[in-house]
C-alpha positions as CSV (number, residue, x, y, z in Angstrom):
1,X,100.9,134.6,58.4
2,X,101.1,132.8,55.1
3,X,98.8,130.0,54.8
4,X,99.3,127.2,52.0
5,X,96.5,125.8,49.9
6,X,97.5,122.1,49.3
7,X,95.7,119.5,46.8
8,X,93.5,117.2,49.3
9,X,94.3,113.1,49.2
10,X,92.8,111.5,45.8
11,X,91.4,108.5,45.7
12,X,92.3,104.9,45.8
13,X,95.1,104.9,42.8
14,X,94.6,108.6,41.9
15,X,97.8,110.5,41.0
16,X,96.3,113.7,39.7
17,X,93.5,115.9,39.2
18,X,92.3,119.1,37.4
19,X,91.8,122.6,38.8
20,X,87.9,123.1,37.7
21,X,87.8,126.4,39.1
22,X,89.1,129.3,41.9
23,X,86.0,130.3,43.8
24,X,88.4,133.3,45.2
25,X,90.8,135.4,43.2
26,X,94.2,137.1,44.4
27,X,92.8,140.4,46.7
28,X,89.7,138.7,47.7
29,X,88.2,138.4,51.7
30,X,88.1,134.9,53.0
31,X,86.3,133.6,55.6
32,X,87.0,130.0,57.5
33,X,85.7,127.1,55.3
34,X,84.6,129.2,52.5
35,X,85.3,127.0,49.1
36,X,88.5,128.4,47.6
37,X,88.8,126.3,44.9
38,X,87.1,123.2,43.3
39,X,89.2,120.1,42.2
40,X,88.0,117.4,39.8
41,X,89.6,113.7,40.0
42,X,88.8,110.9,37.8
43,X,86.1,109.5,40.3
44,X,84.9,112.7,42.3
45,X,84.7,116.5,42.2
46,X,86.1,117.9,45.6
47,X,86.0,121.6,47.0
48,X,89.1,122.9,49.0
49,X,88.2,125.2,51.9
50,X,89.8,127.7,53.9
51,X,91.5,127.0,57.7
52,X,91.4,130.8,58.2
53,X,89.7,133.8,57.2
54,X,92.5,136.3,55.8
55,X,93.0,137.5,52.0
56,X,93.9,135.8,49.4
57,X,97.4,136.5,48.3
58,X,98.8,134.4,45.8
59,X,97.2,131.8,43.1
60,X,99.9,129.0,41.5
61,X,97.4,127.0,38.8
62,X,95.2,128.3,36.7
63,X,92.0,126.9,35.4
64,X,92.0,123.9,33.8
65,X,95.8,123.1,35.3
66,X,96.2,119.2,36.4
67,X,97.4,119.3,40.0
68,X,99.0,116.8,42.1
69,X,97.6,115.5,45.5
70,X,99.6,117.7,48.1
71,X,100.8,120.1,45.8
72,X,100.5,124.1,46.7
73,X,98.0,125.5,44.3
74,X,97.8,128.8,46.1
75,X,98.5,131.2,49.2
76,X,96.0,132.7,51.9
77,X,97.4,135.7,54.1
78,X,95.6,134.8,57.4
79,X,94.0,137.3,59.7
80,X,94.3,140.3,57.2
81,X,91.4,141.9,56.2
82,X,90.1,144.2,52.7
83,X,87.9,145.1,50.8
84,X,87.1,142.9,47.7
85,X,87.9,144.8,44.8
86,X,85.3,144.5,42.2
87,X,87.9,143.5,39.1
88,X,88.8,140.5,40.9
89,X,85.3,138.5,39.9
90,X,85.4,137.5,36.4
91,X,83.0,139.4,34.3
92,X,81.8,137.6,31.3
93,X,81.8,139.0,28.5
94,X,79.0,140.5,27.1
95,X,77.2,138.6,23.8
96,X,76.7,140.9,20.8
97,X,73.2,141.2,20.0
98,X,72.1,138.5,17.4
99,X,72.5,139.9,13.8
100,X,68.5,139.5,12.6
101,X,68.8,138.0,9.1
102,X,67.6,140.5,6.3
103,X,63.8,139.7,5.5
104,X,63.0,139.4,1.8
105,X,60.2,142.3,1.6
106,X,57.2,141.2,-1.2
107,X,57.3,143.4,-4.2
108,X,54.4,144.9,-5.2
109,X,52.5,143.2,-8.2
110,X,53.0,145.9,-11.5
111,X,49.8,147.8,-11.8
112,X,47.3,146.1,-15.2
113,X,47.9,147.8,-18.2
114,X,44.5,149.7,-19.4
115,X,44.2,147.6,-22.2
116,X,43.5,144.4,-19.5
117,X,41.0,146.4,-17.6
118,X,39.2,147.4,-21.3
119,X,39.3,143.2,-22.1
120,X,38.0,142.4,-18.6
121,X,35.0,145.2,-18.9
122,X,34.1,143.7,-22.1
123,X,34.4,140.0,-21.6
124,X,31.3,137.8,-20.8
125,X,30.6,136.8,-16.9
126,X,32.0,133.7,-16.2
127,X,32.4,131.5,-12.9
128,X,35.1,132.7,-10.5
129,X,38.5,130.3,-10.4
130,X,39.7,129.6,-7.2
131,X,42.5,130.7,-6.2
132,X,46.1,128.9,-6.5
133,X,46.9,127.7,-2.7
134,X,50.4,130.0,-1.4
135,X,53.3,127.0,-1.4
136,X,54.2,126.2,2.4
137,X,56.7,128.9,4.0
138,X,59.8,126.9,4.4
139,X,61.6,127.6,7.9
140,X,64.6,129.6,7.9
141,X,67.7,127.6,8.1
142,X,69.9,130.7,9.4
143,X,73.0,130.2,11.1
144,X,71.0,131.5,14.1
145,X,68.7,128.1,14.1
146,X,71.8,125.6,13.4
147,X,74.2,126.1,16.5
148,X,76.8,123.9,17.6
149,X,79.0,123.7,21.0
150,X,82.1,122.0,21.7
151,X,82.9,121.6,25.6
152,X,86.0,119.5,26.7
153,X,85.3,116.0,28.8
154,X,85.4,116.2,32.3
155,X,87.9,114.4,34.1
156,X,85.2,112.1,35.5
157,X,83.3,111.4,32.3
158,X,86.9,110.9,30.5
159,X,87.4,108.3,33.4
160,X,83.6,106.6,32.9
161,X,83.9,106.4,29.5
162,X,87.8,104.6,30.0
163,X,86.4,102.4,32.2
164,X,83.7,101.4,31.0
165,X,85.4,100.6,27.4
166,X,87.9,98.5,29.6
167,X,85.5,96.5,31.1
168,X,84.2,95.4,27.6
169,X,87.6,94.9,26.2
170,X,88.6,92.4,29.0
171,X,85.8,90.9,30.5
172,X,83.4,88.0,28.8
173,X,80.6,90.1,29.6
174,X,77.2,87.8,29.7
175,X,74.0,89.2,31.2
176,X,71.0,87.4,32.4
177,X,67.3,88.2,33.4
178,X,64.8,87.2,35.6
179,X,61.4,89.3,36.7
180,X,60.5,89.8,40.1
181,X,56.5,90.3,41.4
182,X,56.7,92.9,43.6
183,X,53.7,93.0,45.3
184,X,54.6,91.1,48.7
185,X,57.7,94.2,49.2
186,X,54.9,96.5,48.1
187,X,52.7,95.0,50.6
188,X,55.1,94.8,53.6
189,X,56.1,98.9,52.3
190,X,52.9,99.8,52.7
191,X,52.1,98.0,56.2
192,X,55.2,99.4,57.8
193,X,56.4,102.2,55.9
194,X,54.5,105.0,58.9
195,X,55.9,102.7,61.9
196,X,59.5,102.1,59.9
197,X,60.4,106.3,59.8
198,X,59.1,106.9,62.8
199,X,61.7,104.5,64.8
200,X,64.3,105.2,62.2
201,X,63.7,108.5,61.4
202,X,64.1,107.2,57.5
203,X,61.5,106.5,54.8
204,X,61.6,102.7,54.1
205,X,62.7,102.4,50.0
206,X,63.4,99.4,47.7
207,X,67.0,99.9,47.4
208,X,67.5,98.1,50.9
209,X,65.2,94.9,49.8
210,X,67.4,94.8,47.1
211,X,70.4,95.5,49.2
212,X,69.8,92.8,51.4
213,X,68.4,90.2,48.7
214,X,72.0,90.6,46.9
215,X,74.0,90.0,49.8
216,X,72.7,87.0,51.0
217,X,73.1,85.9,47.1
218,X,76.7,86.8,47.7
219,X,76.7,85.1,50.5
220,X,75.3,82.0,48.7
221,X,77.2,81.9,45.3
222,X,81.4,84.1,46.2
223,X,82.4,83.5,43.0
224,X,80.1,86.6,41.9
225,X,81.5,88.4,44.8
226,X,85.1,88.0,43.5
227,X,87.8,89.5,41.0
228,X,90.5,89.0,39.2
229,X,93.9,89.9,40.0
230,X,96.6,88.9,37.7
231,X,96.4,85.2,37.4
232,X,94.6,85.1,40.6
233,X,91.0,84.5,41.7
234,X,90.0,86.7,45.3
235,X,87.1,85.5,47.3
236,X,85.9,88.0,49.3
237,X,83.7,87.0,52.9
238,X,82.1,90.5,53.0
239,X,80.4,92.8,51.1
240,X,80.7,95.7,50.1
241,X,78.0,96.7,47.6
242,X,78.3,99.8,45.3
243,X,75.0,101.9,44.5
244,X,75.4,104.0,41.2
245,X,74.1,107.4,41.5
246,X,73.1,109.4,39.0
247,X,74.4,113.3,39.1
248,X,75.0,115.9,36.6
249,X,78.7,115.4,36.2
250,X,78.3,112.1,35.5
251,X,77.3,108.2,37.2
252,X,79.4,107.8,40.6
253,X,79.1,104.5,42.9
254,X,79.5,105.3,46.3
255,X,80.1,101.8,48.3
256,X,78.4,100.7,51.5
257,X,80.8,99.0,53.3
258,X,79.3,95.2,55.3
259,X,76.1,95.9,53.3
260,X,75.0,92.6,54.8
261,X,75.3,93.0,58.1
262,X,74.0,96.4,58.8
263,X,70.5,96.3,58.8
264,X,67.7,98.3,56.7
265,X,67.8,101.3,58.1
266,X,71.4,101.6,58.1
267,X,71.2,100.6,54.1
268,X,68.7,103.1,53.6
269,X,70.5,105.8,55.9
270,X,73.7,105.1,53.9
271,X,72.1,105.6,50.7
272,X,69.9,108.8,51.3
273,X,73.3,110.5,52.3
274,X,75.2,109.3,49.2
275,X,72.5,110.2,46.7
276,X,73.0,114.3,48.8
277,X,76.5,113.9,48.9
278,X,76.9,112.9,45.4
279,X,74.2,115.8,44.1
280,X,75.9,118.1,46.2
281,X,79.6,117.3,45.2
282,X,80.6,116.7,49.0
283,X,81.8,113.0,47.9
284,X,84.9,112.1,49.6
285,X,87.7,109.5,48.4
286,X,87.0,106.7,51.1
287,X,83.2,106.8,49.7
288,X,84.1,105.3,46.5
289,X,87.1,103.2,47.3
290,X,86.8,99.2,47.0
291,X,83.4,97.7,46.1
292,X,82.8,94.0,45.8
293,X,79.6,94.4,43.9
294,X,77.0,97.1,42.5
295,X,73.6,97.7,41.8
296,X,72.0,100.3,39.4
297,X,68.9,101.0,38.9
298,X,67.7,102.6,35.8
299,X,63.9,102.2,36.6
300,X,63.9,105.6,38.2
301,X,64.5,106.9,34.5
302,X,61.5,104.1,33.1
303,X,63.6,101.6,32.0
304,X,61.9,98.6,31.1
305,X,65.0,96.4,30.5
306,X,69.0,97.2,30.2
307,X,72.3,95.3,30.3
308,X,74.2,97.1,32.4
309,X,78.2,96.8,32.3
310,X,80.5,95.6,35.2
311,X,82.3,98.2,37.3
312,X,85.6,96.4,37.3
313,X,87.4,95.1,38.6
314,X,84.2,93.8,40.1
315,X,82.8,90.3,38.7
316,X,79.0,91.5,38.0
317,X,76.4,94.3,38.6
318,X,72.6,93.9,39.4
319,X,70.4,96.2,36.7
320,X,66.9,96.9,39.0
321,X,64.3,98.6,36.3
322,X,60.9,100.2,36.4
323,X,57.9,98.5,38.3
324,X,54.9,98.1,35.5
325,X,51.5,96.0,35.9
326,X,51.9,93.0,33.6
327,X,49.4,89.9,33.8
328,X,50.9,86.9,34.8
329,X,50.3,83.1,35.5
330,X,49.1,82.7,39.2
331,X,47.6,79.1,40.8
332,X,46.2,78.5,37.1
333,X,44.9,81.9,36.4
334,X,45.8,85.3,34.9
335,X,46.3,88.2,37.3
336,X,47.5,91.7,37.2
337,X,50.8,92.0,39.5
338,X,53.1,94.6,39.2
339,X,56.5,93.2,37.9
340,X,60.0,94.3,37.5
341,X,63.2,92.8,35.3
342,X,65.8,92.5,36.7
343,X,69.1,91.8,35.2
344,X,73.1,89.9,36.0
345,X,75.7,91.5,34.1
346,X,79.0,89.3,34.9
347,X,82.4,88.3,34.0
348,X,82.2,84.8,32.8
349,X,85.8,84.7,33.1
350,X,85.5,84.0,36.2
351,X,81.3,83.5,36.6
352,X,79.8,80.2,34.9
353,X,76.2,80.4,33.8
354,X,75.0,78.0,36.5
355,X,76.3,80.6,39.2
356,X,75.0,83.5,37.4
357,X,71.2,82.2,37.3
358,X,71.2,80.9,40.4
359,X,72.1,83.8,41.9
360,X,69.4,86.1,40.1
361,X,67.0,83.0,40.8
362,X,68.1,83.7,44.6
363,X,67.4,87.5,44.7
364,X,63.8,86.8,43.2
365,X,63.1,84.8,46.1
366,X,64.1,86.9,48.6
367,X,62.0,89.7,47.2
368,X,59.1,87.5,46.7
369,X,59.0,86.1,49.9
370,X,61.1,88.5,52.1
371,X,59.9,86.2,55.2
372,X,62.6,83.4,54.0
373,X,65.8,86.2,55.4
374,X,64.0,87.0,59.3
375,X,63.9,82.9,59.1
376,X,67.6,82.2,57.3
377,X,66.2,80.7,54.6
């Protein structure tokens, strides 16, 4: 029985995508859920696996082709069995062995002529002269030592760097800072941090201080939890809070959905399986759809300060950045604490400055006193 290998649903607004790569080749043994194939959309990189083991029989793209969601890229004959032939896995081809450049040999100095040697017998002793210093050996500059590669844009940087140029072309973008003492979430991290994984089977991170410190900021000022549509302005009463991740294809921003209802755990649950799922290339289309706000944090990398840019057609994004021991004023006197900027990138289109500083002003509290969100403060 002939089995069709169909394009899997894109995401939200997604039309096409590119064929990355076949994983099996025409003559090839399948088993269930092997990866056939891997398809690349403008947000995510997804892998289409088999419903039955069998052989593959047929193959309709090629590498590099763009696909459509639902179209047949590909046939499986189910239930038949072989034996892999060995020309169906692409062999690459073998590099010629660097060509060594030629090496300039040092001719031999010409032998004195005897009349030198009589002159140097005869001449008075003297002081010896030092020798002249040898001049520096200037490295090669071979075209073995001056390579370049071209490699085409994946469809997912192609779509960051789009997006990310359209977000400064139509938003007012405006960013503002704040620091943050982090000692009190340090404090309460290090108090409850053995207790926390053992009744949630989950280490107890920052992201979910942060998490929670937004949404109640979201809570407190909508307008940074709204967009723009047309010549509209959308007030949102939930939210949905986007956490960039960092991978080798590129940033994605999975989105966890009521991020302030759901309590730490769940926050830190959600984003320990989108940081595997985005390493691993296991994202799915419903992980990345919507988003009412996002956070990045670049402090993992030792950022000290950034201004991130909006993910539109959200309103603004939090920048968190690296923790570092600063002195600072405290009850009249100069202590050690360790601090972190933060910084609110927004759309002040639709974002007044008032809004934007107040909000900033009202995740610094929350992190500084976390007691104020057990006591609705």
């Amino acid at each position: 029985m002939d089995i069709e290998i169909k394009v899997p649903s894109l995401g939200e607004s997604e039309s096409e995508a590119t064929l990355v790569a076949w994983h099996k080749h025409v003559g090839d043994e399948v088993a269930e859920d092997d990866v056939l194939a891997e398809i690349e959309s403008d947000k995510i990189t997804m892998e289409v696996t088999a419903f039955a083991s069998g052989v593959m029989k047929q193959v309709n793209k090629q590498d590099g082709d763009t696909v459509e969601p639902g179209e047949v890229i590909g046939v499986l004959e189910a239930g038949k069995t072989g034996s892999k032939p060995a020309a169906a896995k692409k062999q690459s081809a073998a590099k010629p062995a660097a060509k060594k450049p030629a090496r300039l040999e040092k001719q031999s100095e010409p032998e004195a002529p005897a009349a030198s040697k009589t002159a140097s017998e005869t001449a008075p002793s003297a002081k010896p002269v030092p020798a002249a210093p040898k001049p520096a050996e200037v490295p090669s500059l071979s075209d073995e030592n001056r390579r370049e590669e071209r490699v085409p844009m994946s469809a997912l940087r192609k779509t960051i760097a789009r997006r990310l140029k359209q977000a400064q072309n139509t938003a007012a973008i405006l960013t503002t800072f704040n620091e943050v003492n982090m000692q009190p979430v340090m404090d309460l991290r290090s108090r409850y941090r053995d207790a926390f994984k053992e009744q949630h089977g989950v280490n107890l991170g920052f992201m979910s201080f942060f998490v929670r410190a937004c949404a109640q900021g979201l809570r407190r000022f909508p307008a940074i939890n709204a967009c723009i549509e047309d010549a509209e302005i959308v007030y949102r009463n939930y939210q949905d809070i986007g956490i960039a991740v960092s991978t080798e294809r590129g940033l994605v921003v999975p989105v966890l959905r009521d991020a302030g209802r759901i309590s730490m755990a769940d926050i830190e649950r959600g984003v320990v399986a989108f940081a595997e799922k985005a390493r691993s290339g296991t994202l799915m289309p419903d992980d990345l759809k919507g988003g009412t706000f996002s956070i990045t944090n670049g402090g993992v990398f030792g950022s000290l300060l950034s201004t991130p840019i909006i993910n539109p057609p959200q309103s603004a994004i939090l920048g968190m950045h690296t923790i570092q021991q600063r002195p600072v004023a405290e009850g009249g006197q100069v202590v050690i604490r360790p601090m972190m900027y933060i910084a609110l990138s927004y759309d002040h289109r639709i974002i007044d400055g008032r809004e934007a500083v107040q909000f900033l002003t009202t995740v610094k509290e929350s992190l500084e006193y976390p007691g104020r969100d057990m006591l609705g403060l």
